[in-house]
N, C-alpha and C positions, 0 to 999 in steps of 0.2 A: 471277162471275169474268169480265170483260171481256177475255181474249185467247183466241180459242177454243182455240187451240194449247197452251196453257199449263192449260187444263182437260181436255184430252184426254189431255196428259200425266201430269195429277195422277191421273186416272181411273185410269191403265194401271198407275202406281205402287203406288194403293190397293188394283186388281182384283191385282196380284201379291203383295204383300203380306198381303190376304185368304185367296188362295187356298193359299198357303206355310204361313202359321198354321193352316190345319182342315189341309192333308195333313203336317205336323208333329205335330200332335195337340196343340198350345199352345191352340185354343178348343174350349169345347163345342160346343152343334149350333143357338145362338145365335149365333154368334161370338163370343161373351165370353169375355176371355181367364182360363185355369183360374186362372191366377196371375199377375194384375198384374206384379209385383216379379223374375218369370224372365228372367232375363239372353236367353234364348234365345229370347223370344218376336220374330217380325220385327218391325220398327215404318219407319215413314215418319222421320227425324228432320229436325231443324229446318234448313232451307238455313242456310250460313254463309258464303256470298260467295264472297271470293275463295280461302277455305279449302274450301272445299265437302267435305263429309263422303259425298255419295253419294246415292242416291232411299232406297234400302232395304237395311238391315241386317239380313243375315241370320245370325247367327253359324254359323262366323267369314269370311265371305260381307259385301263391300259390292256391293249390285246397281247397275247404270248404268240406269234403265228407260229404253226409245226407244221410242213412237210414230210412225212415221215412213215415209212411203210407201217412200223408199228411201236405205236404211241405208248407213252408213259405217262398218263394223265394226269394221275396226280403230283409226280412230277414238276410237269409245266404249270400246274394250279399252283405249287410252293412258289415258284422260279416267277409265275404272274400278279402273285399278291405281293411277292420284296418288292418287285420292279414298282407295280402301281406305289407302295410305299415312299422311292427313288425318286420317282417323279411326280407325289404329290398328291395323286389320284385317291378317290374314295375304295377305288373296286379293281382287279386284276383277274382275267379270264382269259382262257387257253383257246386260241381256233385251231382247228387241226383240220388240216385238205381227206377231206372224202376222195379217197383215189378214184379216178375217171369220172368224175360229176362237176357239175356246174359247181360254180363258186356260191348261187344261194344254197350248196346242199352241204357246205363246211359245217363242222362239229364244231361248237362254242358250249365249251365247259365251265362249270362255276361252281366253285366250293357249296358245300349246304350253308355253313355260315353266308357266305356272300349271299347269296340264293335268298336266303331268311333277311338279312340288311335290305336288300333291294326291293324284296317283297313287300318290308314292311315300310321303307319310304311310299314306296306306291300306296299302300293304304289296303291291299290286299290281301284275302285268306288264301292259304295256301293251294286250295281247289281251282279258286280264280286262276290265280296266277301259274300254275301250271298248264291249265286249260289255255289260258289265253297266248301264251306263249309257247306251248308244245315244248313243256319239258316232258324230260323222262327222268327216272334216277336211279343210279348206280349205287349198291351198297356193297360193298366190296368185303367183306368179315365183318370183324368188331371191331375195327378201328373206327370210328369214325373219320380222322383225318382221310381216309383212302374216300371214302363219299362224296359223289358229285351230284351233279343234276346237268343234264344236253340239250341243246336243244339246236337248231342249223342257223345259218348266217341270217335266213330271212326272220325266222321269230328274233334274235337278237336283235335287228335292225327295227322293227316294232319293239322291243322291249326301252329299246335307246330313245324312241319318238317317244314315246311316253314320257321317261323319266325325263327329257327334258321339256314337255308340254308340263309337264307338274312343277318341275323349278321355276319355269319360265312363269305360270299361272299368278294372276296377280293377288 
């Protein structure tokens, strides 16, 4: 790949990706996935231009990944909520690499709306749902638009068990 930039960001996609699918429990201890054909398993999909679908699909989760010394958050939160729009998805959230840290210690950002959507599919007060998944939250002025909520790759990856143990729930 001749743009380093453009490899470091593929890396960041694949190492999330990877890592989502073993703490999902979608691979064995290969990484091959249990079952091909699972709608739920994460995957990288194909860029589509000017449509663009997202780095990574996590149902019902489009992730924005960013490598980036220093991040534009909110930014990636606009650029991850069209994308999840693109391809369909309920929710669109920004991972950003924690320079020199494991990949469970990536920043997964999410709009306060999304934040409040999500919370309130789960069924949860906002106390809960903070506690439970170690968010933090950003208020940036008075815009709200600029407002997020953080939290690292391993609370997202419980936050994903959940919401699909509640879909799934008979």
């Amino acid at each position: 790949m001749a743009n380093p930039n453009k490899a470091k960001g593929t890396q960041w996609e694949s190492a999330v990706r990877d890592y989502l699918n073993a703490e999902l429990g979608q691979v064995d201890e290969y990484g091959k996935w249990l079952d091909p054909y699972d709608a739920c398993n994460v995957r990288r999909p194909a860029q589509e231009g000017a449509a663009d679908v997202g780095d990574v699909h996590c149902v019902p989760f489009v992730l924005e990944c960013k490598n980036v010394a220093r991040p534009s958050v909110p930014t990636f939160l606009r650029q991850a909520e069209v994308e999840a729009r693109h391809a369909g998805f309920p929710y669109g959230v920004a991972v950003v690499k924690a320079q020199r840290l494991n990949v469970r210690r990536g920043k997964v950002h999410i709009t306060v709306t999304t934040w409040t959507r999500v919370r309130l599919a789960l069924g949860m007060t906002a106390r809960a749902f903070a506690d439970r998944y170690a968010f933090t939250v950003s208020l940036r002025g008075l815009d709200t638009g600029k407002w997020y909520a953080t939290t690292e790759l391993e609370g997202f990856a419980l936050l994903v068990r959940d919401m699909r143990a509640r879909r799934n729930a008979p």
